[in-house]
C-alpha positions as CSV (number, residue, x, y, z in Angstrom):
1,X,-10.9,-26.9,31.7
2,X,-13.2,-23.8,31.5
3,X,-10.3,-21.9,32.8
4,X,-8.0,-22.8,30.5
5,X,-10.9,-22.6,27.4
6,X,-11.2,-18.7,28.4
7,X,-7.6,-18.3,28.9
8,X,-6.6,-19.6,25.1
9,X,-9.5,-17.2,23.7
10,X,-8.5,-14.7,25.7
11,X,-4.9,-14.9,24.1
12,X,-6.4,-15.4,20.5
13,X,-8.5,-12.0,21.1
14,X,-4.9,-10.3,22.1
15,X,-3.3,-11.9,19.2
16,X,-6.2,-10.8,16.5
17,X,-5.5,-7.3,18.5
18,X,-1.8,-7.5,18.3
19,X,-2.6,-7.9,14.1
20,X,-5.4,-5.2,13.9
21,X,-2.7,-2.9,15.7
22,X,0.3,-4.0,13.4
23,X,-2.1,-3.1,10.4
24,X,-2.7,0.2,12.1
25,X,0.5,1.2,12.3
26,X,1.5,0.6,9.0
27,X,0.1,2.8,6.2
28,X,-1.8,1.4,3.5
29,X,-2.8,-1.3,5.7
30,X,-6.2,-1.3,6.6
31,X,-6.7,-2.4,10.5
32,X,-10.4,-2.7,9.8
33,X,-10.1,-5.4,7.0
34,X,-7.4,-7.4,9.6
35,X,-10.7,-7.2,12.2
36,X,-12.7,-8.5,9.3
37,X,-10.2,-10.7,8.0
38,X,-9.8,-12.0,11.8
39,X,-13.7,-12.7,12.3
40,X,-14.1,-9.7,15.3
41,X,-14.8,-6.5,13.1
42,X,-18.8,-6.7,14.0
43,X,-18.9,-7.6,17.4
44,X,-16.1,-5.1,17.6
45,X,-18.6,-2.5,16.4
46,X,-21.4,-3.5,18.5
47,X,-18.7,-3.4,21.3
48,X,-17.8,0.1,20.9
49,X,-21.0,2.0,22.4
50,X,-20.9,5.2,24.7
51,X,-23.1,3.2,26.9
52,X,-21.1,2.8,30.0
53,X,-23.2,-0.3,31.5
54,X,-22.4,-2.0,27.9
55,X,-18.9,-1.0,27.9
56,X,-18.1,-3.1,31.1
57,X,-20.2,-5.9,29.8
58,X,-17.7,-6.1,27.1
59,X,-14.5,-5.7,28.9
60,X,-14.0,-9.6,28.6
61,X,-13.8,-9.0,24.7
62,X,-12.1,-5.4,24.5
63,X,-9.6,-5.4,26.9
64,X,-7.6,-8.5,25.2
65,X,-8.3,-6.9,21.9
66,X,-7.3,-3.4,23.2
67,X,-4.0,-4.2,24.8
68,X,-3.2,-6.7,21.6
69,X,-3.4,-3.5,19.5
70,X,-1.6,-1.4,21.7
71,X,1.4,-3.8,21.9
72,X,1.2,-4.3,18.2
73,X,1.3,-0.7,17.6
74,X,4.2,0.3,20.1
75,X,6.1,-2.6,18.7
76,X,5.8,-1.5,15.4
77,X,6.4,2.0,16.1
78,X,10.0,1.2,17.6
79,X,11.4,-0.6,14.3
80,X,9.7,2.5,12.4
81,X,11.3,5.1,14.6
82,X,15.1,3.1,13.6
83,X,13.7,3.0,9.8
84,X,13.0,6.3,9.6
85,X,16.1,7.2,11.3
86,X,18.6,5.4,9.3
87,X,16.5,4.2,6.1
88,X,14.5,7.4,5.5
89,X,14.0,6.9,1.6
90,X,13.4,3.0,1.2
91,X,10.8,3.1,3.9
92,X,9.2,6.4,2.6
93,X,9.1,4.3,-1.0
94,X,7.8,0.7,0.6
95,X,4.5,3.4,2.6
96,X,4.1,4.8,-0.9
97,X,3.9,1.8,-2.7
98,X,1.1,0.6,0.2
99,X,-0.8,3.3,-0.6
100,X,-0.5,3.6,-4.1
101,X,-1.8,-0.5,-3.9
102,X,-4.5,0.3,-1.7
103,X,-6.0,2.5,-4.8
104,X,-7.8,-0.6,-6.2
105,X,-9.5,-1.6,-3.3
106,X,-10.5,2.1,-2.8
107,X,-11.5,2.4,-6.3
108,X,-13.8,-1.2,-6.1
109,X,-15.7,0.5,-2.9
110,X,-16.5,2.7,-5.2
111,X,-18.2,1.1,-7.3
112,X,-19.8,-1.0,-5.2
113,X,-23.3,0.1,-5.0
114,X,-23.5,1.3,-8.7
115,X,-20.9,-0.7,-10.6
116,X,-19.3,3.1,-11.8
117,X,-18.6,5.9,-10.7
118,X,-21.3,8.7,-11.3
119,X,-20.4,12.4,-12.6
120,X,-21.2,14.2,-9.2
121,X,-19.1,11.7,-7.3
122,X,-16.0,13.1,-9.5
123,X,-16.7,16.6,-7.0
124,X,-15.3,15.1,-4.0
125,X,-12.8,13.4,-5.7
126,X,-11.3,17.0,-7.1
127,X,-12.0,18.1,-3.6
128,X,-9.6,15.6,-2.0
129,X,-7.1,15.9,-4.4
130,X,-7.1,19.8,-4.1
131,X,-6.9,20.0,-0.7
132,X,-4.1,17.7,-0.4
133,X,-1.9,19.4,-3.3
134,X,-3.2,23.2,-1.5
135,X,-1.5,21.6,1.8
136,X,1.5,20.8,0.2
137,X,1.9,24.1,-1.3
138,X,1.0,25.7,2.0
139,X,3.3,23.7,4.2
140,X,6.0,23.8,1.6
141,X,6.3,19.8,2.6
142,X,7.0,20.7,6.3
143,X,5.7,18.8,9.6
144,X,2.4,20.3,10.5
145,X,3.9,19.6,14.2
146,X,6.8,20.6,16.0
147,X,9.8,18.8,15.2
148,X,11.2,18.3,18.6
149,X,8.2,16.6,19.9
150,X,7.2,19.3,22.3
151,X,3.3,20.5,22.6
152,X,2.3,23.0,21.9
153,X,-1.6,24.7,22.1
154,X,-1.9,24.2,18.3
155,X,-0.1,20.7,18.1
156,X,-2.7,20.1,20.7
157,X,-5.3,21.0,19.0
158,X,-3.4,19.5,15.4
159,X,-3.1,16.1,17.7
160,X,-6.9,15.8,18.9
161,X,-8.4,16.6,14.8
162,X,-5.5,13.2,13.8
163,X,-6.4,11.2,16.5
164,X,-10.5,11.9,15.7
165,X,-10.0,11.4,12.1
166,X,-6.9,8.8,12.5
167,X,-9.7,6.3,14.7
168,X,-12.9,7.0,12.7
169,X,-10.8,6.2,9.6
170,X,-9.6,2.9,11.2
171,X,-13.1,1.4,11.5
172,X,-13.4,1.3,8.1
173,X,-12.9,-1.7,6.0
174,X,-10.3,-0.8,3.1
175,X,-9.0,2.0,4.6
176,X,-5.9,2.7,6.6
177,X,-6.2,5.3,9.2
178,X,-2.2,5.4,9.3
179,X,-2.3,6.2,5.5
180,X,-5.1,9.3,6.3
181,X,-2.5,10.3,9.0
182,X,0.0,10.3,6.7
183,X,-1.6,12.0,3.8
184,X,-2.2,14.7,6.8
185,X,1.6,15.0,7.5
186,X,0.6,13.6,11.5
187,X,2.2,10.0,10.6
188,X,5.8,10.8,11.4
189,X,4.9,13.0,14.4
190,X,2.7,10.2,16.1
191,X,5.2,6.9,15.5
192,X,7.8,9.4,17.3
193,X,5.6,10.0,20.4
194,X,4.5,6.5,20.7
195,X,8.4,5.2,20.1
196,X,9.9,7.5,22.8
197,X,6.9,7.3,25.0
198,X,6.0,11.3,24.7
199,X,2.8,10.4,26.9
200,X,1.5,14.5,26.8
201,X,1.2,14.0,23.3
202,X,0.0,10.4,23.4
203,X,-2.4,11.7,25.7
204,X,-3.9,14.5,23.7
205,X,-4.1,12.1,20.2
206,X,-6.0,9.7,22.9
207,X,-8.5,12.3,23.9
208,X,-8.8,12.8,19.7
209,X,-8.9,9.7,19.6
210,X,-11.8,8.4,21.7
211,X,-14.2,10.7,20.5
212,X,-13.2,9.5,17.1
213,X,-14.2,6.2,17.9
214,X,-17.2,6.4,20.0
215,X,-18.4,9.2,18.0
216,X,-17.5,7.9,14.7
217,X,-18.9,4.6,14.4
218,X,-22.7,5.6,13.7
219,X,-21.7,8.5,11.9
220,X,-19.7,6.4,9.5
221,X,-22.2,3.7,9.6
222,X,-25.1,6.4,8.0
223,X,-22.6,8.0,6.2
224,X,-21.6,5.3,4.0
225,X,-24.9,4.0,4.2
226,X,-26.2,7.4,2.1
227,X,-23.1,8.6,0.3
228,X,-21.0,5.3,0.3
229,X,-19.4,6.9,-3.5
230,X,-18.8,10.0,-2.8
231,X,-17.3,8.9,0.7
232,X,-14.8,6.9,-1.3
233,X,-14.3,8.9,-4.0
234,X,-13.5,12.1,-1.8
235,X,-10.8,9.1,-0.2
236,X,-9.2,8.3,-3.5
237,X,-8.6,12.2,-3.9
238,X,-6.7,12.9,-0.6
239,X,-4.8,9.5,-1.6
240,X,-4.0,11.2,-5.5
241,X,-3.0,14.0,-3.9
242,X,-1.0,12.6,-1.0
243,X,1.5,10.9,-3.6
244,X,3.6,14.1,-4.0
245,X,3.6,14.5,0.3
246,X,5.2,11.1,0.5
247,X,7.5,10.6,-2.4
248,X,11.2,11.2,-0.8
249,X,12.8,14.1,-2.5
250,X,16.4,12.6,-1.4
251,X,16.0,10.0,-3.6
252,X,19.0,9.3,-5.8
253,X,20.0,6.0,-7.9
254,X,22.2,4.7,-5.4
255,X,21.9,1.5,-3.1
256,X,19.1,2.8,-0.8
257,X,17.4,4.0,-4.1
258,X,17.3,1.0,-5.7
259,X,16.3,-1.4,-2.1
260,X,13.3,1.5,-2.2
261,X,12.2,0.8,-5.4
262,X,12.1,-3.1,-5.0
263,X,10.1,-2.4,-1.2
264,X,7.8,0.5,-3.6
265,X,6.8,-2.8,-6.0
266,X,6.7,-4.7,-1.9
267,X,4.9,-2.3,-0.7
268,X,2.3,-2.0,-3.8
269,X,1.6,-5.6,-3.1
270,X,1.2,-5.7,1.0
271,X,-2.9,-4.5,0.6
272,X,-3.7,-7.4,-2.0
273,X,-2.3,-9.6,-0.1
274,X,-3.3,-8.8,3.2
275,X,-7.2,-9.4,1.5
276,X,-6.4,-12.6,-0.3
277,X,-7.6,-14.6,2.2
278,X,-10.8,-13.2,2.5
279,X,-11.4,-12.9,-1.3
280,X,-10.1,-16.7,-1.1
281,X,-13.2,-17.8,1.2
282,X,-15.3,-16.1,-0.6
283,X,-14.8,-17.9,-3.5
């Protein structure tokens, strides 16, 4: 009986995985709410320790979770990979519509410690924004990687900054660390390596990616602990600026045009939804 107990958590934990890792994958989705929406986002936190003795002590509780995610994000990555190939402007529409819905919940972490937004707070937000529209102008709405999925020092180097950033962002309650990727123009470039298996690159967003988590977690703990606002309002400036990245300029008013801007309203949806339940049990 104790064996089978530890066997149906152990599925449940690869299951609550396989849903952190869907949200992952998906911009606009925040994998961080699913792990708090699923009841493991603290003891994941306390899990993740660069302590090695701890680490092994929670292998029982990581290892079901970790391969959950990874199977929810390769899963996910191969019906993207066809999207993108064949339905390039209704699925570019349904990711902007996520993160144009995820602007509320953005917005309300905000003002979460104050109840508005103060004056200095508007800084980071102009910072965000500027950056974003200075990259866009920059990269003339190109890849920042190379197109045939071949590595080079600087995607290397490109690939370990997204997979830091990418995993400190996905920690983070409200936030999609997909979306960040994508406001960064990585999104694209990492669904293709994980789709056709490019394990080099895998490997080097990995190596990003680690440090991003073990490294990350107190950081962003003290972080938004002392500048929760301006964390957020910095956030909500990369996602202003992002729109014009994302928006596909083949649209047109024909049949794919019109699916993309029924999956945009979908899409603007997908983040309310995905916290209803929590908002419900609160209540």
């Amino acid at each position: 009986m104790n064996f089978f107990a530890k066997s149906k958590d152990t599925i449940i934990l690869a299951l609550k995985g396989m849903a952190i890792g869907i949200g992952n994958a998906i911009p606009g989705v925040s994998g961080g709410t699913i792990a708090v929406v699923t009841k493991i986002f603290d003891r994941l936190i306390e899990s993740i320790v660069p302590n090695i003795k701890k680490l092994i002590k929670n292998l029982p509780f990581l290892l079901p979770v970790g391969i959950g995610m990874a199977a929810g994000i390769f899963l996910t990555a191969l019906l993207l990979e066809h999207l993108f190939e064949n339905y390039y402007v209704p699925t570019q529409l349904f990711f902007m519509g996520l993160i144009l819905g995820s602007v509320p919940t953005v917005y309300r972490e905000c003002r979460k410690d104050g109840g508005r937004v103060r004056p200095v707070n508007l800084i980071p937000f102009f910072i965000g924004a500027g950056v974003m529209i200075f990259l866009l102008f920059a990269g003339e709405g190109r890849s920042l990687f190379s197109e045939d999925g071949s590595l080079t020092l600087s995607d290397a180097c490109l690939y370990i900054v997204m997979g830091i950033i990418g995993a400190a962002s996905m920690i983070i309650p409200g936030i999609s660390g997909s979306m960040v990727m994508k406001i960064f123009g990585a999104y694209d470039s990492i669904i293709s390596a994980v789709a056709n298996l490019n394990i080099p690159v895998l490997a080097v967003f990995a190596v990003g990616a680690v440090i991003g988590l073990f490294g990350a977690v107190k950081l962003i703990d003290v972080v938004l602990k002392k500048y929760r606002q301006g964390t957020y309002c910095l956030i909500l400036g990369l996602i202003a600026g992002s729109i014009f990245h994302i928006y596909p300029q083949e649209f047109r008013f024909n049949a794919q045009g019109i699916v993309g801007i029924v999956l945009l309203l979908v899409g603007m949806a997908v983040p309310f939804l995905t916290e209803l339940p929590a908002k419900l049990k609160k209540d």
